[in-house]
DSSP file (Angstrom, degrees, kcal/mol; ACC not computed):
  #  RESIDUE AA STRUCTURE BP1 BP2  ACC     N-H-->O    O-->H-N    N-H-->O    O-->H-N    TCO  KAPPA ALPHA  PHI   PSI    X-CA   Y-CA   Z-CA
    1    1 A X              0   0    0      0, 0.0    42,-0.8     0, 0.0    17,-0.2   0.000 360.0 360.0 360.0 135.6   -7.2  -27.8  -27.9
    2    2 A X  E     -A   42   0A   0     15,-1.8     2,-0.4    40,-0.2    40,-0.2  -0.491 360.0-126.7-110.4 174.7   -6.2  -25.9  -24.8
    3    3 A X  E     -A   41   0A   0     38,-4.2    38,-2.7    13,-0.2     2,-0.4  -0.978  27.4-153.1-128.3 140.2   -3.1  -22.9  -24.6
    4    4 A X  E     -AB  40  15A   0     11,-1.7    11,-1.1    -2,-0.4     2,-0.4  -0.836  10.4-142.6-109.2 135.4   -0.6  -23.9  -21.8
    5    5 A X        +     0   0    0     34,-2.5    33,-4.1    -2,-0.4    34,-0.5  -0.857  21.1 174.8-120.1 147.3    1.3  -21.0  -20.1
    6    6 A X        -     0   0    0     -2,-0.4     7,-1.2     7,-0.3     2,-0.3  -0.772  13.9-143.4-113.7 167.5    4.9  -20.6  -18.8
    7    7 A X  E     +C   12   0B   0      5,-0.2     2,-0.3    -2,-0.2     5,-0.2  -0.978  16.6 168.3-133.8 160.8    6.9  -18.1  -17.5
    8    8 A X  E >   -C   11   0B   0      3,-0.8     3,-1.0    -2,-0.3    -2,-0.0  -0.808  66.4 -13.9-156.6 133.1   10.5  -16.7  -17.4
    9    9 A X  T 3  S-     0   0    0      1,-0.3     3,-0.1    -2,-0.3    -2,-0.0   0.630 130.4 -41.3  90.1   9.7   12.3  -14.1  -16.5
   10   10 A X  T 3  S+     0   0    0      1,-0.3    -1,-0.3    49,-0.1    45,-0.2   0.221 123.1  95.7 111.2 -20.7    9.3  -11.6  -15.9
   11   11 A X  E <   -C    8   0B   0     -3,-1.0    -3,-0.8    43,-0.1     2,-0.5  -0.263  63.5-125.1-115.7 172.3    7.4  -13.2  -19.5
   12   12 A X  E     -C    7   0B   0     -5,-0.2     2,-0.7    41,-0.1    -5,-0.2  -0.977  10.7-161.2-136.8 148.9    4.9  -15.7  -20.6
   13   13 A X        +     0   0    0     -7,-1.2    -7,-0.3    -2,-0.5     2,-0.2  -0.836  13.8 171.2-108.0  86.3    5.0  -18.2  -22.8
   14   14 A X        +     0   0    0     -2,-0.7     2,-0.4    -9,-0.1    -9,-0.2  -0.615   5.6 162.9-113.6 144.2    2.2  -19.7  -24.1
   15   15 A X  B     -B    4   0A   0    -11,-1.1   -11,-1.7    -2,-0.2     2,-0.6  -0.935  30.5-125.2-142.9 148.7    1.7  -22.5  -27.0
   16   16 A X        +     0   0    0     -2,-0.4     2,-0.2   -13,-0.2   -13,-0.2  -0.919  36.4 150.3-105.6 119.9   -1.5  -24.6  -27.8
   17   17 A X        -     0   0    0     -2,-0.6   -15,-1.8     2,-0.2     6,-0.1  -0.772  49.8-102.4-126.3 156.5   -1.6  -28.1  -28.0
   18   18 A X  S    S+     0   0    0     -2,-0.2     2,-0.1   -17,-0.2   -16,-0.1   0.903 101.8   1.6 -28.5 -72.4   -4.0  -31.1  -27.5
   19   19 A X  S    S-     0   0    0    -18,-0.1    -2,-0.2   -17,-0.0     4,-0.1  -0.340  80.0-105.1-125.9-179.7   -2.7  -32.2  -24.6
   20   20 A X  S  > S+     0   0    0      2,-0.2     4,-2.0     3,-0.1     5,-0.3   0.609 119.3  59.8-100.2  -4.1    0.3  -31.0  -22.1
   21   21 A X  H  > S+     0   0    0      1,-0.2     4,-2.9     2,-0.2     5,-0.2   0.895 110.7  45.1 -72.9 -33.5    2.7  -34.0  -23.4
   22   22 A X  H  > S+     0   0    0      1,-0.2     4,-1.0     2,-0.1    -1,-0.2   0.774 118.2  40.5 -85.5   2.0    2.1  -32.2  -26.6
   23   23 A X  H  > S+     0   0    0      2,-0.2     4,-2.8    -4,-0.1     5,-0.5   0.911 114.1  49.7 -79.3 -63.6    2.7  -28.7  -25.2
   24   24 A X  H  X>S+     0   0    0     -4,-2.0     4,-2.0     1,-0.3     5,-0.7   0.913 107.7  52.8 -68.1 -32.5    5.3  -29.4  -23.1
   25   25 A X  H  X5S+     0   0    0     -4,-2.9     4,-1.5    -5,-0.3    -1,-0.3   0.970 121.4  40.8 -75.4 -27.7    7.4  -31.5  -26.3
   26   26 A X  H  X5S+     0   0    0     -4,-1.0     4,-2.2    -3,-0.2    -2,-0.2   0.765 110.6  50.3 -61.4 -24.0    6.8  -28.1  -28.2
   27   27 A X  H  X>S+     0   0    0     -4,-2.8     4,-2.1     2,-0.2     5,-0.7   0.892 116.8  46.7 -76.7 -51.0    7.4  -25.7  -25.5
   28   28 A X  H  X5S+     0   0    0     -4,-2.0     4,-3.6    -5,-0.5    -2,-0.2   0.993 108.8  52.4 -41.4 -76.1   10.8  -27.8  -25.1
   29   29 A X  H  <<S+     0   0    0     -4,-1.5    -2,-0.2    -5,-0.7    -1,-0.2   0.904 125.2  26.5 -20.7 -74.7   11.7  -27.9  -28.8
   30   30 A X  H  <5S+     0   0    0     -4,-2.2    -2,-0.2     1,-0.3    -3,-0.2   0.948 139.9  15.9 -67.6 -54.5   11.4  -24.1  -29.1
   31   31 A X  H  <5S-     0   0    0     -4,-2.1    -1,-0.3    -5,-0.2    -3,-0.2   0.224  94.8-116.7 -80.7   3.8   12.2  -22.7  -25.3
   32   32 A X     << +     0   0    0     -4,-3.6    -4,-0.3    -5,-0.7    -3,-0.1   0.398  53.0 163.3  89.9 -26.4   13.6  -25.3  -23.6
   33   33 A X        +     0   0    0     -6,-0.6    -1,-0.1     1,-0.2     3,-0.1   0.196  16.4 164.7 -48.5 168.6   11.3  -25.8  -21.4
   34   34 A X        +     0   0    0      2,-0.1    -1,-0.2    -6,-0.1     2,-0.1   0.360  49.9  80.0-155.7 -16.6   11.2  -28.8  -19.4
   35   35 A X  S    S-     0   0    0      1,-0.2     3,-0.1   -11,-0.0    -7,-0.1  -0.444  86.9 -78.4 -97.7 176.9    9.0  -28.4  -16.5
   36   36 A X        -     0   0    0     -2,-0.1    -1,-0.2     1,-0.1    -2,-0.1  -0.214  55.4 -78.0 -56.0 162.0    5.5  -28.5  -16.5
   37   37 A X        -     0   0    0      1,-0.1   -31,-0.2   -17,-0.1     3,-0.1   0.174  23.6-149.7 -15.5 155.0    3.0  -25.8  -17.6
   38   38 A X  S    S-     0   0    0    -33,-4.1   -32,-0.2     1,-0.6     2,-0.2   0.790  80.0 -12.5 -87.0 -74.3    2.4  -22.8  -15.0
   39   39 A X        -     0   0    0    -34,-0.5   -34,-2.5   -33,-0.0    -1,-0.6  -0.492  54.2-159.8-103.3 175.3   -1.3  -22.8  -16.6
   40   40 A X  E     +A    4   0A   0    -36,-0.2     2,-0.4    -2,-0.2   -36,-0.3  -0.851  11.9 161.3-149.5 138.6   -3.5  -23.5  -18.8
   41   41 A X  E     -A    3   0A   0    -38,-2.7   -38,-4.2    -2,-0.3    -2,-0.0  -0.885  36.7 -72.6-131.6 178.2   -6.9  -22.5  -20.3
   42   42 A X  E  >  -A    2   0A   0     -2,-0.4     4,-3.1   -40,-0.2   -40,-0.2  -0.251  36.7-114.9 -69.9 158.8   -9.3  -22.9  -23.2
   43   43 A X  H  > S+     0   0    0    -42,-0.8     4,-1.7     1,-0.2     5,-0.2   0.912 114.9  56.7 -65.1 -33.7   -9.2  -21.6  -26.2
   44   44 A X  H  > S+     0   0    0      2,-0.2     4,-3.2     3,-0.2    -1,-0.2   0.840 106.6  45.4 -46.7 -41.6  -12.2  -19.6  -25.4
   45   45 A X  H  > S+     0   0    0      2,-0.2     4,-2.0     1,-0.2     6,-0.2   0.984 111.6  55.9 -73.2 -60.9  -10.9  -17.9  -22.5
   46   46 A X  H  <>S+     0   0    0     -4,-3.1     5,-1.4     1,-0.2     3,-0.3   0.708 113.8  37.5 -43.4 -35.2   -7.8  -17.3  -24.4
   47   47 A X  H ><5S+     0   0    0     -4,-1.7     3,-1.7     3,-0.2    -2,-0.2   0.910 109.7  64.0 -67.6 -45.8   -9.6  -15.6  -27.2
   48   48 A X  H 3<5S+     0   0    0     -4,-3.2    -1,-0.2     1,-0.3    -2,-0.2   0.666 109.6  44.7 -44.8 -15.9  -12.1  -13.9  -24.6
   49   49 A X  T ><5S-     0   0    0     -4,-2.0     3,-1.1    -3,-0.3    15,-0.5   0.050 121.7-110.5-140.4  52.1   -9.1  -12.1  -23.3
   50   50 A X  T < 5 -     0   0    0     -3,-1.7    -3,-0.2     1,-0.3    -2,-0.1   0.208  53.9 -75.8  57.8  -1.7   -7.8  -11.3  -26.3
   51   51 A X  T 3 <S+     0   0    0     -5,-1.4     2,-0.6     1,-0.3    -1,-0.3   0.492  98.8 117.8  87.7   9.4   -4.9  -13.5  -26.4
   52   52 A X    <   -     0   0    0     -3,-1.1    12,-4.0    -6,-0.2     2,-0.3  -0.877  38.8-177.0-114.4 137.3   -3.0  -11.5  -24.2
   53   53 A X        -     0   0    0     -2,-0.6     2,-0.3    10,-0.3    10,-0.2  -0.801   7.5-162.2-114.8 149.1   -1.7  -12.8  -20.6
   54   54 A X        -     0   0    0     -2,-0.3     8,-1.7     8,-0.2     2,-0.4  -0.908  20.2-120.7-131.1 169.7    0.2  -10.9  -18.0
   55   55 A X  B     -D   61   0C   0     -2,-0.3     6,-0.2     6,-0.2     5,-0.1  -0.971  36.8-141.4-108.2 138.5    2.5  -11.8  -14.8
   56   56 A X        -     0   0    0      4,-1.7    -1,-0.2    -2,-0.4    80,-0.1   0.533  29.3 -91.7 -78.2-145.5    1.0  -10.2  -11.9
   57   57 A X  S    S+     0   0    0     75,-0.2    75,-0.1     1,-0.1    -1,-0.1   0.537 128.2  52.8-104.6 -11.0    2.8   -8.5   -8.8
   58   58 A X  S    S-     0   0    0      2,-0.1    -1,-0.1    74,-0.1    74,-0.0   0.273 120.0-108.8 -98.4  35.6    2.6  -12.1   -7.1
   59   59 A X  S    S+     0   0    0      1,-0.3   -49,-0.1   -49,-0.0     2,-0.0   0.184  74.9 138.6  86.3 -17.9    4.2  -13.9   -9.9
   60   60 A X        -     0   0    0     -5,-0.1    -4,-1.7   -22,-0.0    -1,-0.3  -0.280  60.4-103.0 -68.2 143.0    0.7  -15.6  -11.0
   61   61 A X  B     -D   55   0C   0     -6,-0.2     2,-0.3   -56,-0.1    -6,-0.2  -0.660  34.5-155.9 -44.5 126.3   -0.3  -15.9  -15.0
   62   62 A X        -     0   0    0     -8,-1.7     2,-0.6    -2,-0.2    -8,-0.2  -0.696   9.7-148.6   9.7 116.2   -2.9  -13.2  -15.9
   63   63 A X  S    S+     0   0    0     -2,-0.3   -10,-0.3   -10,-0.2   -13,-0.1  -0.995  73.2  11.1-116.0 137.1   -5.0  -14.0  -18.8
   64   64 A X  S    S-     0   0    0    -12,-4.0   -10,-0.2    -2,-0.6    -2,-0.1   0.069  98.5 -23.2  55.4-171.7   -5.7  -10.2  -20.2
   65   65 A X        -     0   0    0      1,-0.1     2,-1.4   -12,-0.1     3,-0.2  -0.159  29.3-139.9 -51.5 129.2   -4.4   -7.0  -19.6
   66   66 A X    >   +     0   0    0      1,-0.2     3,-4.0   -13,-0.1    -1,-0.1  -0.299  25.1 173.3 -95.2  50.8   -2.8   -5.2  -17.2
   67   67 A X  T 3  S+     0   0    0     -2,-1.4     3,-0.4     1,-0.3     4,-0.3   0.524  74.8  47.7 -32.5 -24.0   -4.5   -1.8  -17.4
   68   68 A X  T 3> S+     0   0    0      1,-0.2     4,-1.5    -3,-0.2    -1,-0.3   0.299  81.1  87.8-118.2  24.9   -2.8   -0.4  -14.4
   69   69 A X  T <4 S+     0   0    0     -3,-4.0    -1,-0.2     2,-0.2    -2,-0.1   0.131  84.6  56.1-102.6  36.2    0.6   -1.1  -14.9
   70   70 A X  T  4 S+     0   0    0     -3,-0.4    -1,-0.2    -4,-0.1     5,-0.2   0.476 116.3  41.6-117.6 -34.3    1.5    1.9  -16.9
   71   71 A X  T  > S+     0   0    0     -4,-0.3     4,-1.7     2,-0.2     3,-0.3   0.711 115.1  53.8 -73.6 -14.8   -0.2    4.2  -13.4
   72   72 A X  H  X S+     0   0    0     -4,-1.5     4,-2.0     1,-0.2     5,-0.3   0.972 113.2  40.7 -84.8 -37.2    1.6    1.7  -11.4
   73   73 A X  H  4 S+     0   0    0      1,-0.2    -1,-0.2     2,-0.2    -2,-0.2   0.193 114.9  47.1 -73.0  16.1    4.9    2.6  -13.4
   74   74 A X  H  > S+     0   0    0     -3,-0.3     4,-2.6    -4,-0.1    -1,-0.2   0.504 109.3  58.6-114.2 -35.4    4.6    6.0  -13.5
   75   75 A X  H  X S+     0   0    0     -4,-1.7     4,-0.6     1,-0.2    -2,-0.2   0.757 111.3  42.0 -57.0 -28.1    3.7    5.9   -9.7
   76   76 A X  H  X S+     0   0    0     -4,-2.0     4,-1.9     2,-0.2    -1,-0.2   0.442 107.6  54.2-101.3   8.7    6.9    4.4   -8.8
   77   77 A X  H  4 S+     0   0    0     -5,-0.3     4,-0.4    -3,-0.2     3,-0.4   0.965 107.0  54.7 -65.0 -63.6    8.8    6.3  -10.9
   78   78 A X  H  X S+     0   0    0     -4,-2.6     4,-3.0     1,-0.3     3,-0.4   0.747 108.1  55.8 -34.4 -44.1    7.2    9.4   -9.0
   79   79 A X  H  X S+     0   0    0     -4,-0.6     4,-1.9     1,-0.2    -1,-0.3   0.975 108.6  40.8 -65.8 -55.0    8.4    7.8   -5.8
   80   80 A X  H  X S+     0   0    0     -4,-1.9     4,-0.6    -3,-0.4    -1,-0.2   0.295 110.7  54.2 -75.4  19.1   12.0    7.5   -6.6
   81   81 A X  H  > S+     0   0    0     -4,-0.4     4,-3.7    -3,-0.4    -1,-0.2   0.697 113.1  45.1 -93.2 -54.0   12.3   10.5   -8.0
   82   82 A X  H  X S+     0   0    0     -4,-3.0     4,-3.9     2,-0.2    -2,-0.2   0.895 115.0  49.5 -48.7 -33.2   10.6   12.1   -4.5
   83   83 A X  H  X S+     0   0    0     -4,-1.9     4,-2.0    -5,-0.4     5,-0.2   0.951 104.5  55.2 -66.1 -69.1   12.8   10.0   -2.3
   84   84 A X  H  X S+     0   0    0     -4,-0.6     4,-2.7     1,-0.2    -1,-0.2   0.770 115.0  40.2 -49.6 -23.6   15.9   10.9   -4.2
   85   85 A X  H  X S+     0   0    0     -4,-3.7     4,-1.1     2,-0.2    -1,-0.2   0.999 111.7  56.6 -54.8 -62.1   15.0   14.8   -3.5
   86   86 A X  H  X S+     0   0    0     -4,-3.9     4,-3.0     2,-0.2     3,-0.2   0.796 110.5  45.3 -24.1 -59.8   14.0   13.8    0.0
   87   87 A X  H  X S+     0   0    0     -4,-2.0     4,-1.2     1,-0.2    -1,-0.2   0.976 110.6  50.7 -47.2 -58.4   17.7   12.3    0.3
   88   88 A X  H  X S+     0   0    0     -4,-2.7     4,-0.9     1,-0.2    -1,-0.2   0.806 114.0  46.7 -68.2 -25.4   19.3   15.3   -1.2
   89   89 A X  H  X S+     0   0    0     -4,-1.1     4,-3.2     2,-0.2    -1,-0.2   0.868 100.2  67.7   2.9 -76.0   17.2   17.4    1.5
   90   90 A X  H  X S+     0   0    0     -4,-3.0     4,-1.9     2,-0.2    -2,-0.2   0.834 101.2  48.3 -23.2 -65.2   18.2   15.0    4.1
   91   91 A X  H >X S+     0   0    0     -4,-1.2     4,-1.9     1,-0.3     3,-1.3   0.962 102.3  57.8 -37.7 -87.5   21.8   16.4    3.7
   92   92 A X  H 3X S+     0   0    0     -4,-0.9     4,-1.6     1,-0.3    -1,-0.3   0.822 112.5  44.7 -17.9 -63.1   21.0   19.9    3.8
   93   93 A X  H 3X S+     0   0    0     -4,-3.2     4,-2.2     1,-0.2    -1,-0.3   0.947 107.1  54.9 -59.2 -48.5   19.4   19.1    7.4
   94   94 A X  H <X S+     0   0    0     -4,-1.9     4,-1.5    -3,-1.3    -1,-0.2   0.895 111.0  41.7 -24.2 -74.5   21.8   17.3    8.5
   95   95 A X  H >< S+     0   0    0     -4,-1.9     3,-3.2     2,-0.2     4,-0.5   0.910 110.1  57.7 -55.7 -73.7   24.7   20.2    7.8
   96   96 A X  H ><>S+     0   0    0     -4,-1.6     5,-1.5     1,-0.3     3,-0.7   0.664 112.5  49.4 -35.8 -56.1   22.3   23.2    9.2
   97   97 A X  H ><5S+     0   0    0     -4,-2.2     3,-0.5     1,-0.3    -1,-0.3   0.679 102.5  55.5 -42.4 -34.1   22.3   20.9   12.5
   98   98 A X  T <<5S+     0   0    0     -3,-3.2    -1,-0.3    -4,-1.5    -2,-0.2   0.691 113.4  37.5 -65.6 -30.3   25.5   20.3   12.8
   99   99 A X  T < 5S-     0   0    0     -3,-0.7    -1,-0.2    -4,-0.5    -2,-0.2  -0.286 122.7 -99.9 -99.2  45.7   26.5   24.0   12.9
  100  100 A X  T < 5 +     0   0    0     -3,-0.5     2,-0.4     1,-0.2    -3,-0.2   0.642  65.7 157.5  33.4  44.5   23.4   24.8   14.9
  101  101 A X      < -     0   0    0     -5,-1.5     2,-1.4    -6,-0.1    -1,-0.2  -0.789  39.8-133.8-102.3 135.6   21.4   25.9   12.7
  102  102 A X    >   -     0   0    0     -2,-0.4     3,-4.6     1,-0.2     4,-0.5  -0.447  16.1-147.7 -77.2  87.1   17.5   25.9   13.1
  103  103 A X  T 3> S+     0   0    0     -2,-1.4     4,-2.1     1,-0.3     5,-0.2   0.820  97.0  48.8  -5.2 -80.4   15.6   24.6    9.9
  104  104 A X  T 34 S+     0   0    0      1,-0.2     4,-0.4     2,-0.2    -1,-0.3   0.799 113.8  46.3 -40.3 -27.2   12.8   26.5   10.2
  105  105 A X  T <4 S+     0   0    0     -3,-4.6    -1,-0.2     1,-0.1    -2,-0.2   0.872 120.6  35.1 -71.6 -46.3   14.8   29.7   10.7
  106  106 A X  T  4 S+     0   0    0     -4,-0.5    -2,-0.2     1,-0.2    -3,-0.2   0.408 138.1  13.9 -92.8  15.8   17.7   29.1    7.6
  107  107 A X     X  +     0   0    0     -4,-2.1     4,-1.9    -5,-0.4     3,-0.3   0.203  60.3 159.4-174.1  60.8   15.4   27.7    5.5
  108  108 A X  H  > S+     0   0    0     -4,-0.4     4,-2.6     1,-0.3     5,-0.1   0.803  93.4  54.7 -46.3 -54.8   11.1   27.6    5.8
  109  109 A X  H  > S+     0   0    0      2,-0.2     4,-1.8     1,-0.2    -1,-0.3   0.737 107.5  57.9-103.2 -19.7   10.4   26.8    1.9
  110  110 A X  H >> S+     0   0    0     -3,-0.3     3,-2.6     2,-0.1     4,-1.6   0.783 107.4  49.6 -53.1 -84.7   13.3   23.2    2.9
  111  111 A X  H 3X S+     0   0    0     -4,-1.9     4,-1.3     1,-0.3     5,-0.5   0.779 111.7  47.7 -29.4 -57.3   10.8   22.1    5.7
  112  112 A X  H 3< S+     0   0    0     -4,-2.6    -1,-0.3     1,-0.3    -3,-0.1   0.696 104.2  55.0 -98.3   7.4    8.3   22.3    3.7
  113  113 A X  H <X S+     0   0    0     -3,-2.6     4,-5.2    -4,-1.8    -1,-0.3   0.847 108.0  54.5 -12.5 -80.9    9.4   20.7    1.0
  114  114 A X  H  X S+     0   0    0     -4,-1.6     4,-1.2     1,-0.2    -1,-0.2   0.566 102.7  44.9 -55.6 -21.6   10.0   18.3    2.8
  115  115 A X  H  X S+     0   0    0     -4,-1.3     4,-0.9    -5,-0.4    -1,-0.2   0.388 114.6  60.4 -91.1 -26.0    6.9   17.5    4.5
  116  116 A X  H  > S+     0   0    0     -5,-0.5     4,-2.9     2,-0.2     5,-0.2   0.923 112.5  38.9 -80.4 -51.1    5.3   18.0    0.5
  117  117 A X  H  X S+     0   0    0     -4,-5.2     4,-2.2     1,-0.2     5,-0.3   0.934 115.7  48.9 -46.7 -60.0    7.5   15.2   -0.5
  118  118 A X  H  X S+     0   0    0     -4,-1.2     4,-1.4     1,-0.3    -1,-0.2   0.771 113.7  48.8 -67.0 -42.6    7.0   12.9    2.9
  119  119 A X  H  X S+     0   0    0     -4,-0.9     4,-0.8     2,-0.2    -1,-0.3   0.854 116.9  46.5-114.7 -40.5    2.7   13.4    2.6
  120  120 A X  H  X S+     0   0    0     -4,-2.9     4,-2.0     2,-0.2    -2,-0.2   0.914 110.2  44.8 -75.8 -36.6    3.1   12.3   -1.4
  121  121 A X  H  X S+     0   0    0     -4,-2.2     4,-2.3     2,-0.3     5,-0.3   0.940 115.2  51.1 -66.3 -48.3    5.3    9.3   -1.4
  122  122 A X  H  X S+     0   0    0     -4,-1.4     4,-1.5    -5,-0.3    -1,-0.2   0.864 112.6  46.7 -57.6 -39.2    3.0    8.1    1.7
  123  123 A X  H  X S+     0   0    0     -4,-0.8     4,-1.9     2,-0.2     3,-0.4   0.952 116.6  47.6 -87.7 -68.1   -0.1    8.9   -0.9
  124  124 A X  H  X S+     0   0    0     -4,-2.0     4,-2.7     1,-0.3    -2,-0.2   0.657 109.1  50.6 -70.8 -25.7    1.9    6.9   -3.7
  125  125 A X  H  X S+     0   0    0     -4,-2.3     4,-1.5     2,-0.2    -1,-0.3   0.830 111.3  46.7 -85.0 -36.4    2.6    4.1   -1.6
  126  126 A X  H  X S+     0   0    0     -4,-1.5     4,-2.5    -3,-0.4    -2,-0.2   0.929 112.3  50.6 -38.3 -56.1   -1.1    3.7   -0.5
  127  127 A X  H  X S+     0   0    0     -4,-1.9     4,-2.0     1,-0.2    -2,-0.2   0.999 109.9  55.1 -69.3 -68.6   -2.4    4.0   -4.4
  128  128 A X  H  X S+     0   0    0     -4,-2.7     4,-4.7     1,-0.2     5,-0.4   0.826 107.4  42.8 -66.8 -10.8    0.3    1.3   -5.2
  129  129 A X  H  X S+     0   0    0     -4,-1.5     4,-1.5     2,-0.2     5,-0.4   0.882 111.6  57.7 -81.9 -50.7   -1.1   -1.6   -2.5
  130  130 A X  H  X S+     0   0    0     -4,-2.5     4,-1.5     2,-0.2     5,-0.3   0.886 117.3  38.8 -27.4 -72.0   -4.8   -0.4   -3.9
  131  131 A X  H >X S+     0   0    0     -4,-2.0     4,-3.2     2,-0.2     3,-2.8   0.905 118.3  38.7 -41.8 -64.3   -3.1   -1.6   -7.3
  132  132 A X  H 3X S+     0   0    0     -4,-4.7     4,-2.3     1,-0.3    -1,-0.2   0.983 113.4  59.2 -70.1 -37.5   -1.1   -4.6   -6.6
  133  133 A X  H 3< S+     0   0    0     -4,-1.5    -1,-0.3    -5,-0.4    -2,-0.2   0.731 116.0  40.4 -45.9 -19.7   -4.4   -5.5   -4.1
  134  134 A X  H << S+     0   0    0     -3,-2.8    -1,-0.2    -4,-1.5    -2,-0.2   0.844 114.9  50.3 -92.7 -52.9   -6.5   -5.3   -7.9
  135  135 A X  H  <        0   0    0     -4,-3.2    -2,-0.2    -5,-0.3    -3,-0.2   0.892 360.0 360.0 -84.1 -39.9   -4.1   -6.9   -9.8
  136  136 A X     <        0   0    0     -4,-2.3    -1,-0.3    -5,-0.3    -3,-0.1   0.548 360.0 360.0 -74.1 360.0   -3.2  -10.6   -7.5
């Protein structure tokens, strides 16, 4: 007996059968499915990895966990949180220029804000290609 994997929609779908005729006429029945399998493994592997599969950041099946997708989703949280400050920042510069005003002069602890923000999203975006570069 093998487990045959699907996916949709971000999920995976797995059932174990004999064969894939007999996968695929159960996978159908319950999901619909129609196309082939994605994947497939042994029952060994599936129990060696606990029975749990994941989808990666290129779309491939996973067989076990995905230990770093709770730092990868706290990292990008961190990013759009920075950006949107960054943006609302942005503004700010934006006016002071227009009435010819000199950053560094109406506002030191802006710049360097900004610069705190710019040098961490650059740091976050590094740490996430390290990740998805572990996880495909």
């Amino acid at each position: 007996m093998k487990v045959y994997l699907w996916k949709r929609n971000g999920d995976v779908y797995y059932y174990a059968a004999i064969d894939e005729d007999e996968a695929r006429r159960i996978a159908g029945d319950i999901d619909g499915f129609t196309t082939a399998p994605v994947t497939s493994c042994t029952m060994e592997e599936w129990e060696a990895a606990g029975g749990v599969t994941h989808i990666n950041a290129s779309g491939e099946i996973i067989l076990g966990e995905n230990t770093d997708r709770d730092e990868i989703n706290a990292l990008e949280a961190e990013e759009a949180q920075l950006q949107a400050e960054l943006d609302g920042k942005d503004y700010k510069v934006i006016k002071a220029a227009e009435v010819g005003d000199v950053l560094a002069e109406t506002d030191p602890p802006l710049h360097e804000r900004r610069d705190w923000c710019r040098n961490r999203i650059n740091e976050i975006r590094d740490r996430l290609a390290e990740l998805n570069a572990e996880v495909a």
